[in-house]
C-alpha positions in Angstrom: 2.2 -14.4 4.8 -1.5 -14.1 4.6 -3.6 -11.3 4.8 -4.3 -9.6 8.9 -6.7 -7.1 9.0 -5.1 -3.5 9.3 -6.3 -1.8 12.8 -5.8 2.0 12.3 -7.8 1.7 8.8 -11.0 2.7 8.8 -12.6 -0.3 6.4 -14.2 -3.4 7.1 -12.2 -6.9 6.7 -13.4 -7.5 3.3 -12.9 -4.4 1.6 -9.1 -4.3 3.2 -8.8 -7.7 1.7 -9.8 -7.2 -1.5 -7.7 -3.7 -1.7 -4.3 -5.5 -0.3 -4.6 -9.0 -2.8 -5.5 -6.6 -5.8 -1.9 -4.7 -5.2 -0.4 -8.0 -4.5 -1.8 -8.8 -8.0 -1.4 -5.9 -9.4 0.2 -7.2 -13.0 -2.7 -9.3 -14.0 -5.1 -6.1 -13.1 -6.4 -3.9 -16.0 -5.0 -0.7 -16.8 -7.8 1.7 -15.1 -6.5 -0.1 -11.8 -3.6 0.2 -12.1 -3.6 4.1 -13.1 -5.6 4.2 -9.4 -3.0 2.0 -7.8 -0.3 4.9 -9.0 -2.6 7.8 -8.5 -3.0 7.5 -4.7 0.2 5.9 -4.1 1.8 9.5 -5.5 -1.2 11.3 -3.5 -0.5 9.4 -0.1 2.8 9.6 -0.1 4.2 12.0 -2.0 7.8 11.5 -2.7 8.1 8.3 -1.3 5.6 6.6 -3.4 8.3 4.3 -4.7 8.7 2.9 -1.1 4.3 2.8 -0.7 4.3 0.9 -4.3 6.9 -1.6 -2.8 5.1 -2.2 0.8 1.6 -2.7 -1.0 2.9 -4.5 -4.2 5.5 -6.8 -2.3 5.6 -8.9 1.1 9.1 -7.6 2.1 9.0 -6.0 5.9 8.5 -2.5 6.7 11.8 -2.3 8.3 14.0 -3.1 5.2 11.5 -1.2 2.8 11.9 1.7 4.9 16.0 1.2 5.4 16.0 1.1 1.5 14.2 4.0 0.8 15.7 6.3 3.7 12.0 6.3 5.6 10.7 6.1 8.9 8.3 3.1 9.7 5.7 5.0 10.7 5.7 7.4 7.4 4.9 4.3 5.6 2.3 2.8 7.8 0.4 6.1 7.8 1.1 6.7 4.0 -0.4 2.9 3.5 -3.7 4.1 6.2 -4.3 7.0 3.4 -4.0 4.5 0.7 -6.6 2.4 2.1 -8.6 5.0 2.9 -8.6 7.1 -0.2 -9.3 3.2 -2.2 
């Protein structure tokens, strides 16, 4: 899967790009990025930051991220709109 730009965030293509291969990457990033990366996961969404971190970090589908997690769909798509956002 390759990157698509995200409709309902507010960013241009290349600044979505760069934000969604930098979480795919996130391990080889340095540690003031990845203190960010947690930082607005937590702030966008909340107590299911665990399930944000594994939709930004990973390429498994929404569906089963939010089955695992016991999430709707569209929590997720609107926590990952903040995320963007707040980048």
């Amino acid at each position: 899967m390759s990157f698509k730009k995200l409709r309902g965030v507010h960013l241009p293509e290349p600044k979505q790009g760069m934000i969604y291969y930098t979480c795919l990457n996130l391990q080889e990033q340095p540690l003031w990025v990845k203190n960010k990366f947690e930082r607005l996961c937590i702030q966008a969404a909340g107590v299911y930051h665990c399930a944000l971190r594994e939709l930004l970090t990973t390429q498994n589908s929404v569906t089963g991220i939010a089955m695992k997690y016991h999430v709707s769909e569209s929590m997720l798509y609107d926590a990952r709109t903040r995320f963007y956002e707040s980048w």
